[in-house]
C-alpha positions as CSV (number, residue, x, y, z in Angstrom):
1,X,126.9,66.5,205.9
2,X,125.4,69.0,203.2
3,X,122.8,67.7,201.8
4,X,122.0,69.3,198.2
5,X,118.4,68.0,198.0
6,X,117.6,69.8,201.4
7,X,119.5,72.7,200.3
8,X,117.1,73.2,196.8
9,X,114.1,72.6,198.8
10,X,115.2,74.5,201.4
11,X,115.5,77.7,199.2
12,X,112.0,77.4,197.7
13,X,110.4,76.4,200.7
14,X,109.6,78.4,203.8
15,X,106.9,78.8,206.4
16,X,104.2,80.9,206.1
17,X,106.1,83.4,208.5
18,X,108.8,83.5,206.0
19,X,111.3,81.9,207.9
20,X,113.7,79.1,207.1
21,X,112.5,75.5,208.5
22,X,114.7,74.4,210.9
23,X,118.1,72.8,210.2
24,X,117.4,74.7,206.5
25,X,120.2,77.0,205.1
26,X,118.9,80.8,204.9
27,X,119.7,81.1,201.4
28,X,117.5,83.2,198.7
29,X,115.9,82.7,196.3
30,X,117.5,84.8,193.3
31,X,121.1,83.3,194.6
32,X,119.8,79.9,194.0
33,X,118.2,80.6,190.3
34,X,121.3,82.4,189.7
35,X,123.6,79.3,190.5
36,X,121.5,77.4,188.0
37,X,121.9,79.3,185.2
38,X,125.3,79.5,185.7
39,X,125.8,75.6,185.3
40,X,123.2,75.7,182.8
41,X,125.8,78.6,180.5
42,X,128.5,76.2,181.1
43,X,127.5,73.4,180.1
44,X,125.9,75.3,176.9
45,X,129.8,76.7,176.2
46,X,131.2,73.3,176.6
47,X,128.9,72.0,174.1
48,X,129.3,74.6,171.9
49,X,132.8,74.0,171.9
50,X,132.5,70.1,171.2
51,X,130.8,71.3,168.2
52,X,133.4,73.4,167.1
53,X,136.4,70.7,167.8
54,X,134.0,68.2,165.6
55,X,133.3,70.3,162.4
56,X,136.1,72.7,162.7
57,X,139.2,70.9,163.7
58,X,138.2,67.3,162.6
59,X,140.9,65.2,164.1
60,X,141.9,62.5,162.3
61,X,139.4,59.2,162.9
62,X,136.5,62.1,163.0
63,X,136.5,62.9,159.7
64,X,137.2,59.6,157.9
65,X,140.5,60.4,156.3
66,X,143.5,58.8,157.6
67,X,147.0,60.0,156.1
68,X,149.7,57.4,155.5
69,X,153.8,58.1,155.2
70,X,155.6,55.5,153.6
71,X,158.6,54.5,155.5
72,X,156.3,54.5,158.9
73,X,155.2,50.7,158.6
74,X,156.3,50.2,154.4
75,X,153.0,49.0,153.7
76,X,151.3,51.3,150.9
77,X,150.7,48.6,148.6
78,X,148.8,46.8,151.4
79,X,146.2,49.8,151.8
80,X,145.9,50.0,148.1
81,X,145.0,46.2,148.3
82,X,142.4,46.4,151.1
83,X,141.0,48.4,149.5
84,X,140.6,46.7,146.6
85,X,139.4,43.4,148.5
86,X,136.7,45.6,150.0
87,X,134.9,46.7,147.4
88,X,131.6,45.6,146.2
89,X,130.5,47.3,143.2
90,X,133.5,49.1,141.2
91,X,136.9,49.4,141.6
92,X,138.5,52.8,139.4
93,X,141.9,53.8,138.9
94,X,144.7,56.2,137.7
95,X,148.2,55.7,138.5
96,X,151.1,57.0,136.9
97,X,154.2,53.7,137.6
98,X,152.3,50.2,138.5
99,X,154.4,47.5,139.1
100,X,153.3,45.7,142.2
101,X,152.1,42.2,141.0
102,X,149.9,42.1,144.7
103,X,148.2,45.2,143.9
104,X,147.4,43.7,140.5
105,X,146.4,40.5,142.1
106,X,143.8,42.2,144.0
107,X,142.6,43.8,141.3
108,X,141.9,40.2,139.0
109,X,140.2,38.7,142.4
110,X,137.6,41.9,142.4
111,X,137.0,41.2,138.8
112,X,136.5,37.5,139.4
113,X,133.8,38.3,141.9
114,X,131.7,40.7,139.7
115,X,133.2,43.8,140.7
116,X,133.9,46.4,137.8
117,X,137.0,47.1,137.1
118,X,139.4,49.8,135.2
119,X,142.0,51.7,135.1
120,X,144.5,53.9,133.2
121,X,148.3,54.0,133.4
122,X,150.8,56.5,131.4
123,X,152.4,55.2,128.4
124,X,155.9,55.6,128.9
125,X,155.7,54.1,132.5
126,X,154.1,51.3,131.2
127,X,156.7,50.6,128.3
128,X,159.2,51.0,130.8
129,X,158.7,48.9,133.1
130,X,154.9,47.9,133.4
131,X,154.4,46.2,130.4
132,X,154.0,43.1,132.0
133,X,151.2,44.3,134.3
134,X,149.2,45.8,131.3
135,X,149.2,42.6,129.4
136,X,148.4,40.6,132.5
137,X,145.3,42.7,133.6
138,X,144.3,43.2,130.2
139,X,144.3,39.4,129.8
140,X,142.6,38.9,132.9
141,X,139.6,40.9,131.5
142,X,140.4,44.0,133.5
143,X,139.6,47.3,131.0
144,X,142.9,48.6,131.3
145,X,143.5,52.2,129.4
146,X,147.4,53.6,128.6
147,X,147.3,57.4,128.4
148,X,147.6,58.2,124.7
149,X,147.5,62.1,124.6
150,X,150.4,64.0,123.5
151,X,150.4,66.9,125.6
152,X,151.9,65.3,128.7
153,X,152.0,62.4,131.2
154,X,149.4,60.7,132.7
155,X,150.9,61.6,136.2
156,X,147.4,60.6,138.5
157,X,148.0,58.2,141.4
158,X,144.6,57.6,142.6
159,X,142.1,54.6,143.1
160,X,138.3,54.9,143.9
161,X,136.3,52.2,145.1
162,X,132.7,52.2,146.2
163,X,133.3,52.6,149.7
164,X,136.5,54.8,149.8
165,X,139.2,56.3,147.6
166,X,143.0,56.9,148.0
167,X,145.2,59.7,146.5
168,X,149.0,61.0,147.2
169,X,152.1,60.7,145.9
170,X,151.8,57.2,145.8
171,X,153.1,55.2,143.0
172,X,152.2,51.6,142.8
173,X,156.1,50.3,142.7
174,X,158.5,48.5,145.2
175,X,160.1,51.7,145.4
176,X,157.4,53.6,146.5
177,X,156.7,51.1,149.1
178,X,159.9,50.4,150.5
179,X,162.2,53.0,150.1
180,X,160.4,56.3,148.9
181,X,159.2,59.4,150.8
182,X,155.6,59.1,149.9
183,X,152.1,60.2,151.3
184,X,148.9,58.7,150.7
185,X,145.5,59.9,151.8
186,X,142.8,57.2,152.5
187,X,139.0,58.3,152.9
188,X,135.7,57.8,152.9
189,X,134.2,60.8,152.3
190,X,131.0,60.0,150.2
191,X,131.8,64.1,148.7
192,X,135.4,63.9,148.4
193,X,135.0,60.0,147.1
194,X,132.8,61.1,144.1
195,X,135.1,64.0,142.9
196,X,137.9,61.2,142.7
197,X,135.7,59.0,140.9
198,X,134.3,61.6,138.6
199,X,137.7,62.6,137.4
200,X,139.3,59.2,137.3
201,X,136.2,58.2,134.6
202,X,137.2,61.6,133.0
203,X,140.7,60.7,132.7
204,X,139.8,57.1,131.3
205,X,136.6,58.8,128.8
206,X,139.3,61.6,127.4
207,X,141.7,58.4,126.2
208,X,139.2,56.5,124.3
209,X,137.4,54.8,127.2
210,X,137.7,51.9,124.6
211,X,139.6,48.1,125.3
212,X,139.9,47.6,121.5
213,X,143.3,47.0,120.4
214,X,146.5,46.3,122.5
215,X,149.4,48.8,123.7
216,X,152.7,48.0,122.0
217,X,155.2,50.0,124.2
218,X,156.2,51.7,121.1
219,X,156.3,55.3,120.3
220,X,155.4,57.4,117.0
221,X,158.3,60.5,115.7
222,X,156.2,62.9,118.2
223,X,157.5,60.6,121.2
224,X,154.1,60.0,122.0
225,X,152.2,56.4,122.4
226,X,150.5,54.2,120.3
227,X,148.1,52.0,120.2
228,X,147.2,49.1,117.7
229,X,143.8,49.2,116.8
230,X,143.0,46.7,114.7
231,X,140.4,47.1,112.2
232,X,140.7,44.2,109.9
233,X,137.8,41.3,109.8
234,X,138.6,39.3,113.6
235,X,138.6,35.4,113.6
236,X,135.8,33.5,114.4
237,X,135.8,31.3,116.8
238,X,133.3,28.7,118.1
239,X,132.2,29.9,122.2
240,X,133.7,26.2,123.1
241,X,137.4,27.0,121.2
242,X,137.4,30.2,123.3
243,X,139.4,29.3,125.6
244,X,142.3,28.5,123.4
245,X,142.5,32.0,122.2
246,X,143.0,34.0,125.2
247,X,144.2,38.1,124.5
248,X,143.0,38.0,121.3
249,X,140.5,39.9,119.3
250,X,138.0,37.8,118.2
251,X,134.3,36.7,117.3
252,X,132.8,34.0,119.2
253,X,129.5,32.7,118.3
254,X,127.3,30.5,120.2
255,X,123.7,30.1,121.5
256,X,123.0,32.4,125.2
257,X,121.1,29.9,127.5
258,X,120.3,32.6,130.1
259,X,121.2,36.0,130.4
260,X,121.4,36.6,134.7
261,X,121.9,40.4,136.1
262,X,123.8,39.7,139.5
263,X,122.9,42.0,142.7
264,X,126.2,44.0,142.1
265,X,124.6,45.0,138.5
266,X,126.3,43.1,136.7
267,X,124.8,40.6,133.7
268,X,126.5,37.5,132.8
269,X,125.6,36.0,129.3
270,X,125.5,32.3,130.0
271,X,126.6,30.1,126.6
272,X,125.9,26.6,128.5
273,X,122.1,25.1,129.4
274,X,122.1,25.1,133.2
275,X,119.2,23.0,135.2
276,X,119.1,25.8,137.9
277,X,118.9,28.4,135.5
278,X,122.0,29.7,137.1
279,X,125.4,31.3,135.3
280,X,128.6,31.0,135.6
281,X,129.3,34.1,137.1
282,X,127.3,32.6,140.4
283,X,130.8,31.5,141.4
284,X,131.6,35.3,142.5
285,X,128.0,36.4,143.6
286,X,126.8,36.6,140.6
287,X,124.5,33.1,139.4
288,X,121.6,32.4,140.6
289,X,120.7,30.5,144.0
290,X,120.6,26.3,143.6
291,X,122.8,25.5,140.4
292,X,125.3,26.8,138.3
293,X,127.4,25.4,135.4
294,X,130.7,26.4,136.4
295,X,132.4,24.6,134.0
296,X,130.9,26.2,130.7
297,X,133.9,27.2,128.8
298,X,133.0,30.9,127.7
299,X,130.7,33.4,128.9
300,X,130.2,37.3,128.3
301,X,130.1,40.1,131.0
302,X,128.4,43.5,130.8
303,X,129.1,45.2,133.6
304,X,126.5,48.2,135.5
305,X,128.1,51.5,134.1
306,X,127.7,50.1,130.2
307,X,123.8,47.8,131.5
308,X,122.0,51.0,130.1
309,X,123.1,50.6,126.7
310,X,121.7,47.4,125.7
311,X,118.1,47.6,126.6
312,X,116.1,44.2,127.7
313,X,119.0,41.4,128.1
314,X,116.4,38.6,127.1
315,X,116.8,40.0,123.7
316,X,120.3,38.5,123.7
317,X,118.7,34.8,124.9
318,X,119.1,33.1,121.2
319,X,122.2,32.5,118.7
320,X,124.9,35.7,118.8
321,X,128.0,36.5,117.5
322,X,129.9,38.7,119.7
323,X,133.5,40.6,118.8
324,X,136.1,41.8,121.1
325,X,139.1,40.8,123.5
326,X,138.9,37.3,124.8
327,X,140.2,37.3,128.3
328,X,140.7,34.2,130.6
329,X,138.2,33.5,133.5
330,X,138.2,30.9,136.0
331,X,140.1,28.5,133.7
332,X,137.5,29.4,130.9
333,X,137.5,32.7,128.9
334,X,135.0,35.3,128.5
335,X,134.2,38.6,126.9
336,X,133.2,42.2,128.0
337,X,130.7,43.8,126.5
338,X,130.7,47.9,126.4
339,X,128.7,48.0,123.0
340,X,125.6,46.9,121.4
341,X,127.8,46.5,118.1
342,X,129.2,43.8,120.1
343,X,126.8,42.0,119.6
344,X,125.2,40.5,116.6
């Protein structure tokens, strides 16, 4: 049987006469080194080609990016959701018709654990036939823009999360789901991800960027949308009648206990003493370890991307009066804060 170990030292190792040892194939040297740098070239070319397949080609699962057609398994609004459920920090979004109760669903559980959440949806979609959404995300607490600007549609179908974004044709409707052509591209791309987000925020800054004042579904001579922004004086409300007054603009005074920044970023404005100097938003990751009053009737929210704004929160630990939408939490209400002039 050959035997390649005898063969190698066979080649480099002869008797002082020059001869072959016995049993030994008479093979030379240079035919020997030659043979090894031919393996050694091939396998250099296969890797080189690996390489190439990787960075050049980048088959799907390589690359991160998986793209979805509708009417393969009918289950676009369950990526959107996923995604959604997976995110830890901030949830963004753009999309043009939004009907899918689900996907809205989703979107109040990631704002009831302390993720950030907002969006913006184009005004004649939503007076056509996502009013209902709107109002129900907007009274959930969930910063919900409609595209005012008259010089065209707010035609984006996108959602950005911190771990992955999706894009397509995709609009969040039964239709889309069930019975449309549609595409959508799911990623995770940390480059690709932060283009998304940056022109989502964009889209959301370049309409206000403001939760003051409530879509109507209305429409001014132009055929654009409008908004009510109302500037008169807004009731004032006790933090324990809070609750009672739910979507509206309003000024709730009361006395902050503790204010507690959670590990996602967020700061929750606690309006009830606690004995384990936790807050209610410790329910969704966001109190402290030991004890939590999670029965306090009202509490305020200022999320990461607005923190910056408002200096030291222990400034706010004493009696305050803050203005804007009441929105319902956990069977109590609470406010978002995106101002200083919130707060007074």
């Amino acid at each position: 049987m050959f035997n390649i170990k005898s063969f190698l030292s066979g080649a480099f190792s002869v008797h002082q006469s020059g001869k072959p040892h016995v049993g030994e194939l008479p093979v030379k040297r240079p035919f020997v080194i030659g043979v090894i740098a031919g393996v050694t070239g091939a396998l250099l070319l296969a890797a080189v080609i690996f390489i190439v397949w990787i960075t050049a080609i980048r088959p799907a699962g390589v690359s991160g990016i998986r793209v979805v057609y509708s009417l393969d398994a009918r289950q676009n609004d369950k990526e959107i959701i996923h995604l959604i459920d997976s995110a830890d920090k901030y949830v963004y979004f753009a999309v043009y018709y939004f009907t899918v109760k689900d996907i809205a669903d989703a979107l109040v559980r990631a704002k009831n654990r302390g993720v950030e959440v907002r969006g913006i949806t184009d005004a004649a979609a939503a007076a056509e036939s996502g009013k209902g959404i709107v109002a129900g995300l907007r009274a959930a607490g969930i910063l919900l823009e409609v595209q005012k600007h008259q010089d065209g549609i707010m035609h984006i179908k996108a959602i950005v999360t911190d771990k992955a974004y999706a894009s397509g044709s995709y609009n969040w409707t039964a239709a889309a789901t069930n019975a449309n052509d549609e595409v959508l591209e799911i990623g995770t791309d940390p480059a690709v991800r932060e283009q998304y987000l940056a022109i989502v925020k964009k889209v959301i800054a370049a309409n206000g960027g403001s939760e003051t004042g409530d879509y109507d579904g209305t429409y001014n001579a132009e055929g654009s949308s409008t908004r009510l922004i109302d500037e008169s004086p807004a009731p004032t409300y006790d933090y324990t009648q809070a609750p009672e007054h739910i979507g509206e603009r309003a000024t709730v005074m009361g006395t902050v206990y503790k204010a507690y920044t959670a590990k996602s970023g967020t700061t929750f404005l606690d309006f009830c003493p606690t004995s384990g100097g936790g807050t209610k938003g410790g329910m969704n990751g966001g109190g402290a370890a030991g004890a939590s009053n999670y029965d306090c009737p009202f509490s305020a929210v200022i999320f990461k991307s607005a923190a910056g704004k408002f200096g030291d929160f222990k400034q706010y630990e004493r009696h305050v009066s803050l203005t804007g939408i009441v929105s319902s939490y956990q069977g109590g209400a609470e406010m978002i804060l995106e101002e200083p002039g919130q707060v007074e």
